[in-house]
C-alpha positions as CSV (number, residue, x, y, z in Angstrom):
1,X,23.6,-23.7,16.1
2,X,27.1,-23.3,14.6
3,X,28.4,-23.8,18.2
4,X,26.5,-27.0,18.7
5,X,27.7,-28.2,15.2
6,X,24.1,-28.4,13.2
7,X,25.1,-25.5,11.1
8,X,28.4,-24.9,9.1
9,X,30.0,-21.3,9.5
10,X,30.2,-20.0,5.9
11,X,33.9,-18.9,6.7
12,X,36.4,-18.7,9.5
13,X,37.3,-20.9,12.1
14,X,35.6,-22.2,15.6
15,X,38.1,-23.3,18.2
16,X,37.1,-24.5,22.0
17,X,40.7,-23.6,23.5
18,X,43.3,-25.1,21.4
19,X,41.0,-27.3,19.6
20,X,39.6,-27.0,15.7
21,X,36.3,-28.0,15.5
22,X,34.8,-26.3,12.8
23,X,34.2,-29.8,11.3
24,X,33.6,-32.3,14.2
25,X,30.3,-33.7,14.6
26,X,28.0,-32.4,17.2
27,X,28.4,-35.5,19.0
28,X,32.2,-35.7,19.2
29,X,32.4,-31.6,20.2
30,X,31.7,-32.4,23.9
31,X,28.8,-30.2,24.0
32,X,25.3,-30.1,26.4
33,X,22.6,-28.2,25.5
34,X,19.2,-27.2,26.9
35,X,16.6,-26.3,24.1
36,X,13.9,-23.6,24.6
37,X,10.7,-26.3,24.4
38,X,13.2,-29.2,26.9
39,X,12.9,-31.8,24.0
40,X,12.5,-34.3,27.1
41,X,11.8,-37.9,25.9
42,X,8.0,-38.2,27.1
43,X,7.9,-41.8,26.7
44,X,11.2,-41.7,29.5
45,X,11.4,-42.0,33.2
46,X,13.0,-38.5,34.8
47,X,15.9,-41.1,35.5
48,X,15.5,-42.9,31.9
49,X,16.1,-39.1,30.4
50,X,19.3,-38.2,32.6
51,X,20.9,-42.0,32.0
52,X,20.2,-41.7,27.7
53,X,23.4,-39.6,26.7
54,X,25.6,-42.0,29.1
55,X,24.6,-45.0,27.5
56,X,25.4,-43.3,24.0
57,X,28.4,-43.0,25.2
58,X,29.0,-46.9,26.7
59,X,28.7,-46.0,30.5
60,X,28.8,-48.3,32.9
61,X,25.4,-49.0,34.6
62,X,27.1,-48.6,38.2
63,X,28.4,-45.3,36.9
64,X,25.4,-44.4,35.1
65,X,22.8,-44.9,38.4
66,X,26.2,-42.7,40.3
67,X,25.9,-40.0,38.0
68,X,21.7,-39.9,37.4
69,X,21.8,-39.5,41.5
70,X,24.6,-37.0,41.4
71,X,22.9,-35.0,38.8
72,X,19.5,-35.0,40.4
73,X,21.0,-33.5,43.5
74,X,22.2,-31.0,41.5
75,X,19.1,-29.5,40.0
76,X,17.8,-30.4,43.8
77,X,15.6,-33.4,42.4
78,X,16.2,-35.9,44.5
79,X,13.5,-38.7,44.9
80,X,11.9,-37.7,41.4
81,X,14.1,-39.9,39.3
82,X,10.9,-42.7,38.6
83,X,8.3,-40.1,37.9
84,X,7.3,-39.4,34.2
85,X,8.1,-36.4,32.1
86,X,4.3,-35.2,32.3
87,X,4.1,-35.5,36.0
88,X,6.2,-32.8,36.4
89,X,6.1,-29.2,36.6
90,X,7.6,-26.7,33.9
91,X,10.3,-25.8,36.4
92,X,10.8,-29.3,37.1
93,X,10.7,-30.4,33.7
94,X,13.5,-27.2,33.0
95,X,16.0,-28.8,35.5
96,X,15.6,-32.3,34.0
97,X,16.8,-31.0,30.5
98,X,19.3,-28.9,32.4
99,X,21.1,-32.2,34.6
100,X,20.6,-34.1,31.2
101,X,22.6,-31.4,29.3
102,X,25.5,-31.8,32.6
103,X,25.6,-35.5,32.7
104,X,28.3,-36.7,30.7
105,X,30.3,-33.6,31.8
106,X,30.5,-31.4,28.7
107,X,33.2,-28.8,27.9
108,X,30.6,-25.9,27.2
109,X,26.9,-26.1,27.5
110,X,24.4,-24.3,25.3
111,X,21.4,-23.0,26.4
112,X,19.0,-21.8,24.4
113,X,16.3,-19.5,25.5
114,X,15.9,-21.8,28.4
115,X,13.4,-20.3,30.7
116,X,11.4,-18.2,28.1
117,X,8.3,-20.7,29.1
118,X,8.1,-20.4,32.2
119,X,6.2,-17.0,34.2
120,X,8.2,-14.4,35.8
121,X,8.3,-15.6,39.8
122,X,9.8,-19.2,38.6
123,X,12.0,-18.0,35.7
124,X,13.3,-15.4,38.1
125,X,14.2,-18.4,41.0
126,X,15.3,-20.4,38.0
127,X,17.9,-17.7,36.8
128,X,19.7,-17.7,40.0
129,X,19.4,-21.2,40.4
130,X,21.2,-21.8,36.9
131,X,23.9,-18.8,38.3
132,X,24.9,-21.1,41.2
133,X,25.4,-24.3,39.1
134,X,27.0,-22.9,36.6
135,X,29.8,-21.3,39.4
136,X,29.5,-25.0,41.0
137,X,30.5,-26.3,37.7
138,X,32.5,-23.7,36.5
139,X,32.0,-24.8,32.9
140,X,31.6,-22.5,30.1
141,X,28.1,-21.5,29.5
142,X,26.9,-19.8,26.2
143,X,23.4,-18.6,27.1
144,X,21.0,-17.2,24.4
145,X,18.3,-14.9,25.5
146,X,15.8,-12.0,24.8
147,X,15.0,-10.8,27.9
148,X,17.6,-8.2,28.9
149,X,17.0,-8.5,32.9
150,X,17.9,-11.7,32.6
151,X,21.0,-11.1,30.7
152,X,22.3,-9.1,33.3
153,X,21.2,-11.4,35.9
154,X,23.3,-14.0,34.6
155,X,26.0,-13.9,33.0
156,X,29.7,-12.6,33.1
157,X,29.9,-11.0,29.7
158,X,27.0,-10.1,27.5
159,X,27.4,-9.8,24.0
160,X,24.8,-7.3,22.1
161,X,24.3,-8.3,18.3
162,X,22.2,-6.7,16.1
163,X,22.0,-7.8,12.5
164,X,24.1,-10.1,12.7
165,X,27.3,-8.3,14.1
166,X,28.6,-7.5,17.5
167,X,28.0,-4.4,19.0
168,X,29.6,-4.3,22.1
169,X,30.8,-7.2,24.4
170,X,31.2,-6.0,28.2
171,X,30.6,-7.3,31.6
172,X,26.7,-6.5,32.6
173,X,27.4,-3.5,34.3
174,X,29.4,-2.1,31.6
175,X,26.7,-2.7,28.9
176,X,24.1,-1.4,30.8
177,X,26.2,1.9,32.8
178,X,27.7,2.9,29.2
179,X,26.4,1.6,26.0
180,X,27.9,2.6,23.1
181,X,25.2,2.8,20.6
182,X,21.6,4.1,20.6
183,X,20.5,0.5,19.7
184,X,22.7,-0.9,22.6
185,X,20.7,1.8,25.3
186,X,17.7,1.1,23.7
187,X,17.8,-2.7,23.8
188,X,19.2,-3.4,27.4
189,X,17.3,-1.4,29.8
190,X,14.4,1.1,29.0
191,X,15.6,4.7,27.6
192,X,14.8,8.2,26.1
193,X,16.9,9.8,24.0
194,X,17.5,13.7,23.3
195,X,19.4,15.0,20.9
196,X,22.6,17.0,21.6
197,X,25.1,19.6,20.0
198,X,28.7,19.0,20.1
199,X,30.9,22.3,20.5
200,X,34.8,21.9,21.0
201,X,34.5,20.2,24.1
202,X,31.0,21.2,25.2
203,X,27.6,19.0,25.0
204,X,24.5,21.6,24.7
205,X,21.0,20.6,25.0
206,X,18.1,23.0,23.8
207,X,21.3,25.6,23.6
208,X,22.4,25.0,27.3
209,X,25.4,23.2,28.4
210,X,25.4,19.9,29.8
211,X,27.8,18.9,32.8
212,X,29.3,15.3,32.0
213,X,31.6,13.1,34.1
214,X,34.5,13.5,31.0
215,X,34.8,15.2,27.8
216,X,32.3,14.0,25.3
217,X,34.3,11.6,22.5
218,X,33.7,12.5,18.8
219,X,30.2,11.3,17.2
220,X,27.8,11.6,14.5
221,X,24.0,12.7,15.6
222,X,25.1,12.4,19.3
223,X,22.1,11.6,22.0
224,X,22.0,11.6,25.3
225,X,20.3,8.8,27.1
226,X,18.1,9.3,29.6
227,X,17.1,6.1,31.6
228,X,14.2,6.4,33.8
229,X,15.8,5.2,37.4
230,X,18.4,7.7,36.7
231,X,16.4,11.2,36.7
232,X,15.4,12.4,40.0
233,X,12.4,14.2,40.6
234,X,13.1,18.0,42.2
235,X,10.9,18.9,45.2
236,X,9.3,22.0,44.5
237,X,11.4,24.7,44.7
238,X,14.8,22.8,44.8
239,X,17.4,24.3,43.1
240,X,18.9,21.1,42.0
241,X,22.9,22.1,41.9
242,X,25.1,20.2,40.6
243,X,22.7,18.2,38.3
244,X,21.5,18.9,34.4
245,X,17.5,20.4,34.7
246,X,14.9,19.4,32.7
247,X,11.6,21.1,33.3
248,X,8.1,20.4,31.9
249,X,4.9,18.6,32.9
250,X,3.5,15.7,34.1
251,X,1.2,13.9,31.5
252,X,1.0,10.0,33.0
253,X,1.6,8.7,36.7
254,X,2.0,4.7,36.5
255,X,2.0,3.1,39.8
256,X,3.8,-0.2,39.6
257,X,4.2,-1.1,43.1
258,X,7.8,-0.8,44.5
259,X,7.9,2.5,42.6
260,X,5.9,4.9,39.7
261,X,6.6,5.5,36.3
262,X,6.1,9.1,35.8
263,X,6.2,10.0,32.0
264,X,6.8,14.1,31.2
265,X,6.2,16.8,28.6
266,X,9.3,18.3,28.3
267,X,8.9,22.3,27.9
268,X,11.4,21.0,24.6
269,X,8.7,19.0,23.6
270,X,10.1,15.7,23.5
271,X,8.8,12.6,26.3
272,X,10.5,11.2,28.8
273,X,10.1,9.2,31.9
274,X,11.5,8.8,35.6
275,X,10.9,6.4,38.2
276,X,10.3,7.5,41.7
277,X,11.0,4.8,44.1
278,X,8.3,3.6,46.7
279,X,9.7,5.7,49.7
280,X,8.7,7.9,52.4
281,X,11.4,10.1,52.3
282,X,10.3,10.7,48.2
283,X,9.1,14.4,47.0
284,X,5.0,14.4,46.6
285,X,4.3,14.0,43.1
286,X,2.8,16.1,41.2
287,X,-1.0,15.9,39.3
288,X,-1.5,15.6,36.3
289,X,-0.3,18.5,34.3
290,X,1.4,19.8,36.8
291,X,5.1,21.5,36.7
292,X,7.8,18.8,37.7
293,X,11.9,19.7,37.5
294,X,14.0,16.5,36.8
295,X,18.0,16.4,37.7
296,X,20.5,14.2,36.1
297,X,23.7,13.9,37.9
298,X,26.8,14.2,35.8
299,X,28.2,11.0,36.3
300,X,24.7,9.6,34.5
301,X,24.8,11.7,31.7
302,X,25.5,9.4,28.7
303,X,25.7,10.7,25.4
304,X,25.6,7.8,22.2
305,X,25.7,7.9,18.4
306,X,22.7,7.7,17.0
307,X,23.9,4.6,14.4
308,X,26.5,2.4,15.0
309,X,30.4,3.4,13.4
């Protein structure tokens, strides 16, 4: 909202580039945006909808009935410029609001929570649809969302904010591999958390010592994250070298298709969960209450503070 101009920062400055424009109007910033619900004029032609901010701005119609086509074939809508906002589809509808947001060429288009109404198979073609214009484009995109796959699907950099501050700003890989708070591991991607002792330069767990890829930093309440995808089950009777064990049994087997979320007891006490993939080549599962070993490779073994610094 403060980018877009509807809401006044109660202190510092905005700049896009060089430029001041923590008191411009929203209409003189140069900004698109796509709202969550499309805001789409119903009463509006798809071509009626795409041509409204050029006429704001005094296009010419030649130019304006250049750039509506242009734009269409962009969000790969040719042909459905006459049809009517409710004769379209919500992906449809979601690529309308998205060429509107593109036709006057902004500097930086908003999008807020874009795809949130649409279900999973469509939001996920939408995602990577969005991807390709934006590196077509190559115009600065600020994209707001809650769902954290999609985050990582998307974009460059993520920034994660929690109460109102930044917690860490990274490129997708970075937030996700090595997150630097519990909150940050807890909110992008699904984890478990144990906690640790810090010796010197020694991690211990339950009293044992934990192998990590570099010494462990400094940290209050340290825990180490444990993220499903990243514990491997044991066979039986594999010795597991050169990983961190944790032992204990099996209390839930979820089967979710392409792998199975299997949650365990740790003889510790606490519950975790790893995900064996769908594969032939994968160790038999155990029942039910039965004993299961679980290594974590060095290299995955993250510890965080427990509260942000």
């Amino acid at each position: 909202m403060v980018l877009a101009g509807f809401t006044r920062p109660d202190s510092g400055r905005l700049t896009f580039g060089d430029a001041d424009i923590t008191l411009a109007a929203p209409h003189k910033r140069g900004v698109g945006m796509v709202f969550q619900n499309y805001a789409l004029f119903p009463h509006m032609s798809v071509n009626g909808n795409l041509a409204y901010p050029l006429k704001l701005r005094s296009v010419s119609r030649s130019d304006v009935e250049s750039r509506v086509s242009r734009a269409l074939d962009m969000v790969h809508l040719q042909g459905f410029g006459d049809r009517q906002v409710d004769q379209l589809s919500g992906g449809q509808r979601q690529r309308v609001a998205l060429a509107r947001a593109i036709i006057f060429e902004p500097r930086i288009l908003l999008m807020d929570e874009p795809l949130s109404a649409l279900d999973k198979k469509l939001r996920e073609e939408m995602q990577i649809e969005v991807r390709h214009l934006h590196q077509r484009l190559g115009m600065t995109t600020v994209y707001v969302t809650h769902d954290q796959r999609e985050a990582l699907t998307m974009s460059d950099r993520v920034a994660v904010i929690d109460h109102g501050r930044f917690r860490q700003i990274g490129r997708p890989r970075e937030i996700y591999e090595r997150p630097q708070t519990r909150f940050i591991a807890a909110f992008i991607g699904e984890s478990h958390f144990l906690p640790v002792t810090l010796r010197g330069d020694a991690a211990l767990l339950g009293g044992q010592p934990l192998m990590l890829a570099s010494k462990p930093a400094a940290m209050a309440a340290p825990l180490l994250v444990l993220r499903p995808e990243k514990l491997r089950v044991l066979a039986p009777g594999e010795a597991g070298a050169g990983l961190n064990l944790l032992r204990g049994r099996v209390t839930e087997l979820v089967y979710q298709g392409e792998s199975t979320l299997v949650y365990v007891d740790l003889d510790s006490g606490q519950r975790v969960a790893a995900r064996q993939a769908a594969s032939a080549s994968a160790p038999p599962l155990p029942e039910i209450g039965g004993a299961i070993a679980l290594g974590l490779a060095p290299a995955d073994t993250i510890l965080v503070p427990d509260a942000p610094a």
